[in-house]
C-alpha positions in Angstrom: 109.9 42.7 52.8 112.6 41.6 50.0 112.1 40.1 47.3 114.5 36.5 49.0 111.8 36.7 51.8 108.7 36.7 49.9 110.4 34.1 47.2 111.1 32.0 50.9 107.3 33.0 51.9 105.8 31.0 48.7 108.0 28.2 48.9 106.9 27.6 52.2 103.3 28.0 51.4 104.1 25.2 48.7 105.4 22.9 50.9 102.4 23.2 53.2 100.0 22.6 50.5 102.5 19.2 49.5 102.3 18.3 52.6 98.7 18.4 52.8 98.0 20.6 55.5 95.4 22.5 53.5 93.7 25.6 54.1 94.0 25.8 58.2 97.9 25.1 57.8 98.0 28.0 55.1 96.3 30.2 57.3 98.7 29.6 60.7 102.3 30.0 57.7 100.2 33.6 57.3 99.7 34.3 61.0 103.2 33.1 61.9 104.8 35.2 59.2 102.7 38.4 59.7 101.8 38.3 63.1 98.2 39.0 64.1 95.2 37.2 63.7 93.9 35.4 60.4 90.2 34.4 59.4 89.4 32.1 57.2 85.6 32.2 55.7 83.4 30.5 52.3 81.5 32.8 50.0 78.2 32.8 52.9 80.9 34.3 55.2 80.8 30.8 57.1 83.5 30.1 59.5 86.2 28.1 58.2 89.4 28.2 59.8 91.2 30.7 62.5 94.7 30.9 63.1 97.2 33.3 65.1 97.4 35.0 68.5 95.8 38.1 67.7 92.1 39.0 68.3 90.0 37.7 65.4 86.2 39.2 64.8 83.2 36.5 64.4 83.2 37.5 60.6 85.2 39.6 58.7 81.9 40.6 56.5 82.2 44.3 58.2 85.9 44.7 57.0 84.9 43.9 53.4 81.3 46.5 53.8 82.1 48.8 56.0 85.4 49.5 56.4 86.1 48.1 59.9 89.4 47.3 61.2 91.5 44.6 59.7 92.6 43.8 56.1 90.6 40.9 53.7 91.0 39.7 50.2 88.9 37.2 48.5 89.8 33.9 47.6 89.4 32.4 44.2 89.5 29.9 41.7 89.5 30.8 38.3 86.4 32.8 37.7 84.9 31.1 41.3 84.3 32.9 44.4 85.4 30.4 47.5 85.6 33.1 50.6 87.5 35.5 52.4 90.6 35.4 53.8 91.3 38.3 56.2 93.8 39.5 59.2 93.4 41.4 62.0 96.4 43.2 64.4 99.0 44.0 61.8 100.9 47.4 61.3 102.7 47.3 58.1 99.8 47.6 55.5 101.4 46.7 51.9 103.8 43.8 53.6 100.6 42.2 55.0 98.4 43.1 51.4 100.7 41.2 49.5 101.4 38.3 52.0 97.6 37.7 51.8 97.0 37.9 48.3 100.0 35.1 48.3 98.4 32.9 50.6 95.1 33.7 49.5 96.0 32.0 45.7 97.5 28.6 47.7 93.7 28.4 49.7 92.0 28.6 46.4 94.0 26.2 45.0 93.0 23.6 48.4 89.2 25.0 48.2 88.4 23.7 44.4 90.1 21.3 45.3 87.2 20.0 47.8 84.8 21.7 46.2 81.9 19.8 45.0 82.2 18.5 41.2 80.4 21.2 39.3 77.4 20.1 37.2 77.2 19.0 33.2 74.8 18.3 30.5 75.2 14.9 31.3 74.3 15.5 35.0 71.2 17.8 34.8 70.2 14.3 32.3 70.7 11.7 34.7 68.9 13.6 37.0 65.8 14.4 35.1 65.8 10.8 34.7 65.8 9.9 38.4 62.6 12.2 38.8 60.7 10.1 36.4 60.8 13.1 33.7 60.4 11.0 30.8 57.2 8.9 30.5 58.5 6.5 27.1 61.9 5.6 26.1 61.3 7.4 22.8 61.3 11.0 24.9 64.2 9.8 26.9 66.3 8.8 23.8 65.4 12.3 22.6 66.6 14.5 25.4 69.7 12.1 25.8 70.9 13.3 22.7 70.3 16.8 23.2 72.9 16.5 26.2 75.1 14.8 24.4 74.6 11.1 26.1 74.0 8.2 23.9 71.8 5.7 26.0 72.5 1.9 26.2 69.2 -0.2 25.9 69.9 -1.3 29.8 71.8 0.2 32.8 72.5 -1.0 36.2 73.0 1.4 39.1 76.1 1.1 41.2 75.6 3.2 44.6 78.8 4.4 45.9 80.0 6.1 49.5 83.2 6.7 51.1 84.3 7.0 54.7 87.9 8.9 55.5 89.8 7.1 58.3 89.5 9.8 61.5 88.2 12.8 59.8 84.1 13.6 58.1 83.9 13.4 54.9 85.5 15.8 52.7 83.9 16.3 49.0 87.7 15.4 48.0 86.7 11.7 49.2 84.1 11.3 46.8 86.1 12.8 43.9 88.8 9.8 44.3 85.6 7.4 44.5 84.5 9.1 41.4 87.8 8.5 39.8 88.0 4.6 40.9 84.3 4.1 39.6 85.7 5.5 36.4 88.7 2.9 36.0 86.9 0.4 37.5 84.0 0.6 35.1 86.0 2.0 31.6 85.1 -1.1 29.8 81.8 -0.7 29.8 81.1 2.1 27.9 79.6 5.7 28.3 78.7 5.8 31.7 76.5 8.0 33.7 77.5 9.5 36.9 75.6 11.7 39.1 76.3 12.8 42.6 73.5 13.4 45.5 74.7 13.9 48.8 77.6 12.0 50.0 76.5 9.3 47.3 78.0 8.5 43.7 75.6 7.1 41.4 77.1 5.1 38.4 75.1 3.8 36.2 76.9 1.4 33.7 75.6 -0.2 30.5 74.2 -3.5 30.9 73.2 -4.4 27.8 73.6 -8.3 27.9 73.8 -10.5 30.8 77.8 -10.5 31.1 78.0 -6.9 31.0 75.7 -6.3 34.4 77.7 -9.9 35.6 81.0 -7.6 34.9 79.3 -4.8 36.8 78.9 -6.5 39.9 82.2 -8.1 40.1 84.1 -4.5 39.0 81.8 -2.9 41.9 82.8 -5.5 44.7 86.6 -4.9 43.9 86.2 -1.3 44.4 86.9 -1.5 48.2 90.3 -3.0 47.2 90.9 -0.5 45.1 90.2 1.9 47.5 92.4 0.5 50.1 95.4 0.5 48.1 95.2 3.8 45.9 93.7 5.6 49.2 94.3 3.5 52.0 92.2 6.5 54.3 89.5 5.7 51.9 86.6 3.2 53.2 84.6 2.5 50.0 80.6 1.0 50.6 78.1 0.4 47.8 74.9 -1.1 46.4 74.5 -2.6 43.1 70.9 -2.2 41.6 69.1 -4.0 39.3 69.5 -3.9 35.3 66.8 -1.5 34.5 65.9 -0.1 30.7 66.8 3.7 30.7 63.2 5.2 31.6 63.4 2.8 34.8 66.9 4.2 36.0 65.6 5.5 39.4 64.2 1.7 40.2 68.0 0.9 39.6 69.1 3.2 41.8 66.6 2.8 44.5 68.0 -1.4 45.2 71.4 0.2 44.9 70.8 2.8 47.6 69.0 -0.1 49.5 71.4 -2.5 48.9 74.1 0.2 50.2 72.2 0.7 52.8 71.9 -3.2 54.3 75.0 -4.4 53.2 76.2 -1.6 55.1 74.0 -2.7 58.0 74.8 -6.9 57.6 78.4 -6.7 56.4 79.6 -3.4 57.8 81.5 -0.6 56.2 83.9 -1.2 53.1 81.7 -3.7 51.2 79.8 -3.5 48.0 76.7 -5.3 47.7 74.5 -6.3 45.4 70.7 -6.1 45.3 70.0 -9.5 43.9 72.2 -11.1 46.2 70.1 -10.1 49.3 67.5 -12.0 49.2 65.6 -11.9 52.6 67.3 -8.6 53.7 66.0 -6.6 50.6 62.5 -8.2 51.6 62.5 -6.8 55.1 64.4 -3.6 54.5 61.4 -2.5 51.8 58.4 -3.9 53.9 57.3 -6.2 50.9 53.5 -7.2 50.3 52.2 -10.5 50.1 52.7 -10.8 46.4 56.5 -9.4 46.1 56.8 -12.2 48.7 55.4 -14.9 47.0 57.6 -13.9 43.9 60.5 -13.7 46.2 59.6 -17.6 47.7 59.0 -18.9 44.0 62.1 -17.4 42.5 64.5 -18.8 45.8 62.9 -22.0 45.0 62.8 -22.1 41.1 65.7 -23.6 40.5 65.7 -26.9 42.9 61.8 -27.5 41.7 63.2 -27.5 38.1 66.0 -29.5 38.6 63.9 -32.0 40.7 61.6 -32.0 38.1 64.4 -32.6 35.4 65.9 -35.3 37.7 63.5 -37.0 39.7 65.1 -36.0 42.8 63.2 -34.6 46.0 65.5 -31.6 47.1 62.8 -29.4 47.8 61.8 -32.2 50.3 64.9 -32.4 51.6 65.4 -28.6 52.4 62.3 -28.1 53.6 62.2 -31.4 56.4 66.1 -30.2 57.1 64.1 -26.8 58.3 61.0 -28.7 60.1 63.0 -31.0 62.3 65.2 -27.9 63.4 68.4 -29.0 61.1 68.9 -32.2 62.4 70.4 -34.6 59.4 69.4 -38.1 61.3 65.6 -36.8 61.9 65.7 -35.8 58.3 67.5 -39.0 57.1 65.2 -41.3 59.1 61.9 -39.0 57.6 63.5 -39.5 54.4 64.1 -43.2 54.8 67.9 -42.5 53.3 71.3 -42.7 54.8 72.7 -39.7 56.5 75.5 -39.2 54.3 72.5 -39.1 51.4 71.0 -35.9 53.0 74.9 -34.2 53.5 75.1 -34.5 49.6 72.0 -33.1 48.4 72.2 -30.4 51.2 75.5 -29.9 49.3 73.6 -29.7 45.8 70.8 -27.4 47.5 73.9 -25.1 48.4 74.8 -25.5 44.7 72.4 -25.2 42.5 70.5 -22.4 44.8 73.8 -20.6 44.4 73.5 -19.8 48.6 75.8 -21.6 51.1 73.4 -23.5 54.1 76.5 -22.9 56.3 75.9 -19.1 55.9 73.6 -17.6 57.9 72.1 -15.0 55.4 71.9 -17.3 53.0 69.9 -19.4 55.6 67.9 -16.8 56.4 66.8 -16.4 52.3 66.3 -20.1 52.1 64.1 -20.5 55.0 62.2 -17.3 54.5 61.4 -18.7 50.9 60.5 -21.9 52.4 58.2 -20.4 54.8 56.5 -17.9 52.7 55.8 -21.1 50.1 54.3 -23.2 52.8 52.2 -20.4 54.1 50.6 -20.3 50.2 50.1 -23.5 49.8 48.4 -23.8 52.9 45.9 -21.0 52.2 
């Protein structure tokens, strides 16, 4: 082979890898140019790709061991061993030697590519601290520093998937989340990522109120983000509750939850947020009687104390809308009040409950909190 036709040989394995063919396109430029069969395996000797005319063996792991037939090389990346690449059927041993080492190179460049982010200091931490490895913050603080993290006093967990338009999920998809989470989230300090699975955990400092407020907003723009930096890239996600360090994994735990019914309610490419569930998160974790009466007092907190404040009766009001089945002139005339009078403070309910009664989630919340308060009160 001359040197112009090996020179033309890398270029075109270049502009496959541009074009972003990956790995199984490498392989057929190798078939087509040497002729024969090619195999394509990871490091376990797992099937990866085939390509070519020629007879191919189920694994090349007895060409590598024992000296069968056919001619393999590994493939690498750096000092990373990714698989084998091997062909079968050729005659001219040093052409098709150096024509695999070539193409070879150009799959270990695609391979780390979508090979999983390796772990760091900072991971094995945030880990440890999901498993409930620390028992005081003191001990936490401690083995923070000894990885090189500087803990904030609070942190809430941002639970992140990714879907590719047509095709599974690649680990590649989750690196570009990874990067997103990272621009999306830069202002808020040090943060702490971790992946498990096909899920991205971020856990951003939340040290006063705005900063988790910020949190929530930067995560729901995400599947924006997404859609115009990656438009094959459908981005989900859970935001968790604003947990001190040592109570990280209850953090996570909404945000998975939260991932995990929004995904359910809303469907794909939506981020939501635990504390914006209401009677969802209720359901989805088979709450007790007394995480429901919490849940009914805290939905309702907020018109008892400005009723209270004002004189006003909009608990009343929402709960008679509810017991005559939504019907504003039963409630007016039960209320002994115009019509229009029970449209406004429907309109304040809406308002000060920060839940729409037009929305049907938001309905649901109301009227579970209204339910589980009359069931207390009656006991």
């Amino acid at each position: 082979m001359t040197p112009e036709k090996i020179v033309e040989f890398t270029e075109a394995l270049a502009r496959v890898a541009a074009s972003g063919g990956g790995p199984k396109a490498l392989a057929a430029h190798l078939a087509q140019t040497a002729g024969g069969g090619v195999l394509l395996e990871d490091a376990q000797w797992r099937h990866i790709a085939t390509a070519g005319t020629g007879e191919v063996p189920a694994s090349a792991r007895e060409t590598v061991e024992s000296g069968a037939a056919g001619r393999a090389t590994r493939v690498t990346a750096g000092n990373h061993e990714l698989g084998w690449l091997s062909i079968f059927g050729t005659n001219s041993a040093a052409q098709t030697d150096l024509l695999l080492r070539l193409t070879a190179a150009a799959i270990g460049v695609e391979l780390a590519r979508d090979a999983p982010a390796p772990r760091t200091r900072t991971t094995d931490f945030w880990e440890a601290l999901l498993q409930r490895s620390f028992h005081d913050a003191g001990a936490a603080r401690e083995e923070a520093q000894t990885h090189g993290v500087t803990l904030a006093p609070y942190y809430v967990a941002v639970a992140l998937e990714a879907e590719s338009s047509g095709d599974a999920r690649k680990p590649s998809d989750l690196r570009e989340v990874r990067a997103l989470a990272c621009d999306a989230f830069a202002s808020a300090g040090d943060l702490g990522l971790l992946e498990r699975g096909p899920t991205l955990f971020v856990f951003v400092p939340a040290g006063r109120t705005v900063d988790a407020s910020n949190a929530r907003t930067a995560a729901s723009l995400l599947p924006k983000s997404a859609a115009r930096r990656a438009p094959h890239l459908r981005v989900s996600g859970g935001v968790g509750t604003v947990e001190p360090p040592v109570r990280a994994r209850e953090s996570a735990t909404a945000a998975e939850a939260a991932l995990a019914i929004g995904r359910r309610v809303y469907g794909s490419g939506h981020v939501a947020a635990y504390d914006d569930l209401g009677a969802y998160a209720l359901i989805y974790e088979g709450a007790g009687v007394e995480r429901l009466r919490a849940f009914a007092s805290a939905v309702l907190a907020p018109l008892r104390a400005y009723d209270e404040k004002h004189q006003t009766e909009l608990e009343r009001t929402l709960k008679l809308y509810f017991k005559v089945g939504q019907n504003v002139k039963t409630a007016a005339a039960e209320l002994n009040v115009h019509r229009h009078t029970v449209f406004y403070r429907l309109r304040q309910i809406g308002e000060i409950c920060s839940r729409s009664l037009e929305n049907p989630h938001d309905q649901l919340t109301l009227r579970l909190a209204v339910a589980v308060d009359e069931l207390h009160d009656s006991i």
